[in-house]
N, C-alpha and C positions, 0 to 999 in steps of 0.2 A: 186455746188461747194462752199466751206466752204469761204467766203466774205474777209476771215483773210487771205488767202493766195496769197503770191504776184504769179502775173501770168507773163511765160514768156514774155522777150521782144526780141523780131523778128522784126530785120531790113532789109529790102530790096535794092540790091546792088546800087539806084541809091539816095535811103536814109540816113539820117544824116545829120550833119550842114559840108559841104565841105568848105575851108578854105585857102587862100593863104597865108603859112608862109614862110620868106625867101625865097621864091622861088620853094620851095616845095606846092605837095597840101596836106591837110592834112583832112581824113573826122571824123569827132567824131560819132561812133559808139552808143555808149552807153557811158552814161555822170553820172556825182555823184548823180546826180540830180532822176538820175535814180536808182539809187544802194543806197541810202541812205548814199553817199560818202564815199562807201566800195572799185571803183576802176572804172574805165575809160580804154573805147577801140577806139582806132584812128586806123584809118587803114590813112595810108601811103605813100605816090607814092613821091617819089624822083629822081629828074632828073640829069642830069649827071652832076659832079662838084658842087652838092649842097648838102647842107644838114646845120644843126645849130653848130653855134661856140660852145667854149669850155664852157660849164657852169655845176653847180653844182646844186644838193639839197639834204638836209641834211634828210629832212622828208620822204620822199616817195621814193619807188621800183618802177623800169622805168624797163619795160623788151622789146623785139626784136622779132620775129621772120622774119625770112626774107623770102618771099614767093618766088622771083623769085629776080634776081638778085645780088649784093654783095656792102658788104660797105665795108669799113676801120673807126673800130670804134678805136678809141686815147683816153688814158685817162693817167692819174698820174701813173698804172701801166701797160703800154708798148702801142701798137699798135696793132692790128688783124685784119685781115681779115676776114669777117663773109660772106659766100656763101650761097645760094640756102640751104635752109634747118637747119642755123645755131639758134638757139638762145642764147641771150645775156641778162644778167642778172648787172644791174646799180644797188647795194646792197642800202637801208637808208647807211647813214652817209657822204655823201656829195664830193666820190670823184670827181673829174673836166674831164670831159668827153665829146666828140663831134663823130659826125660821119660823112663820106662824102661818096658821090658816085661818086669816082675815075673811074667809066669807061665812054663808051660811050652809054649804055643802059641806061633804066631808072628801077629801084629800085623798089619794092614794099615791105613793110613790116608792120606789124600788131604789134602795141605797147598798153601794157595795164601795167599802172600806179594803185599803190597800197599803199596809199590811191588813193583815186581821185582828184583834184586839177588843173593838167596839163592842163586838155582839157580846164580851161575857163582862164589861162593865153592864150591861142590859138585862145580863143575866142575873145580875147580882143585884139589882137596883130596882127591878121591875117584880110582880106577882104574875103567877102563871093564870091566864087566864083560855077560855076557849077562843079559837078565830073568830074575829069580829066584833068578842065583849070588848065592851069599854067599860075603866073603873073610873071614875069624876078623880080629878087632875088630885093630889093630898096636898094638903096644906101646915109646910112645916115648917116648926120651929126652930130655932137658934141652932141648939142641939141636933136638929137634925139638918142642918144646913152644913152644919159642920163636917159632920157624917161620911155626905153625900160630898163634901168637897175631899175629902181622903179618901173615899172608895174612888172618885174620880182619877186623882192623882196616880193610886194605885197603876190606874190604864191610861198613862199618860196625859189625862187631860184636868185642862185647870176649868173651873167655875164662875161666872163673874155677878155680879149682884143684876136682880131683871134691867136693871137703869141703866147699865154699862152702856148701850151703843145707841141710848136713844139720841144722843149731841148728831149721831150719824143720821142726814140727809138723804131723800131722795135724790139719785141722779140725775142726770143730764140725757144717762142712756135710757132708753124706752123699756116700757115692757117687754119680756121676750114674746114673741107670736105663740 
């Protein structure tokens, strides 16, 4: 085999850096680190009533798929529904967006960020846990709000307070099937 050519990378399901964020687990698939910081694959599991407040980034394409379950993704242009088979597309340019898992199941979905960047804010922000654990969502203070909005910035993305997008409406568009 010609020495110049990258070989694939094959991850095994109990493999990856697995990650307690907000209450979510979240495992990094494949990192920048690996791609030459061309993009980043997190696979996902989101428990019921959780998921990341409202924030933004102006750099990077954040996309969705949702394997088994549904969220309610909220952003500056309306609210949706994203079911069993939906994907979701978070464009560059920074609009203000969050997702939750408004039911009583837990969520699974497969997010790959373009550039790469996301997974080592995740990295830095999250506690290593094993695939699957979940740690109950932390509950902080001023201080660490503050924290968490400079390690954010760090990786391009800004923070908005939980309230930021609730003025934002359900649409007009339906749920995705």
């Amino acid at each position: 085999m010609d020495k110049l050519k990258p070989v694939p990378i094959i991850v095994g399901p109990q493999e990856g850096k697995s990650l307690s964020v907000v209450g979510d687990t979240y495992r990094v698939l494949v990192s920048g680190n690996e791609t030459g910081g061309a993009f980043a694959t997190i696979d996902m599991l989101v428990p019921p009533n959780s998921g990341p407040g409202p924030h933004s980034h102006a750099d990077f394409q954040e996309t969705f798929y949702v394997i088994d379950g549904e969220i309610e993704v909220k952003s500056e242009a309306g609210v949706y529904t994203a079911k069993k088979g939906s994907y979701v597309v978070i464009p560059k340019g920074g609009i203000v967006h969050c997702f939750k898992n408004k039911t009583d199941t837990l969520v699974h979905l497969l997010c790959v960020v373009v550039p790469a960047g996301l997974e080592e804010f995740f990295i830095e922000i999250g506690r290593p846990v094993e695939v699957g654990v979940f740690l109950p969502p932390p509950t902080p203070g001023i201080d660490d709000i503050k924290k968490l909005e400079k390690i954010a910035e760090k990786y391009g993305q800004k923070i908005y307070p939980p309230n930021y997008l609730d003025k934002a409406s359900p649409s007009d568009t339906p749920a995705l099937p």
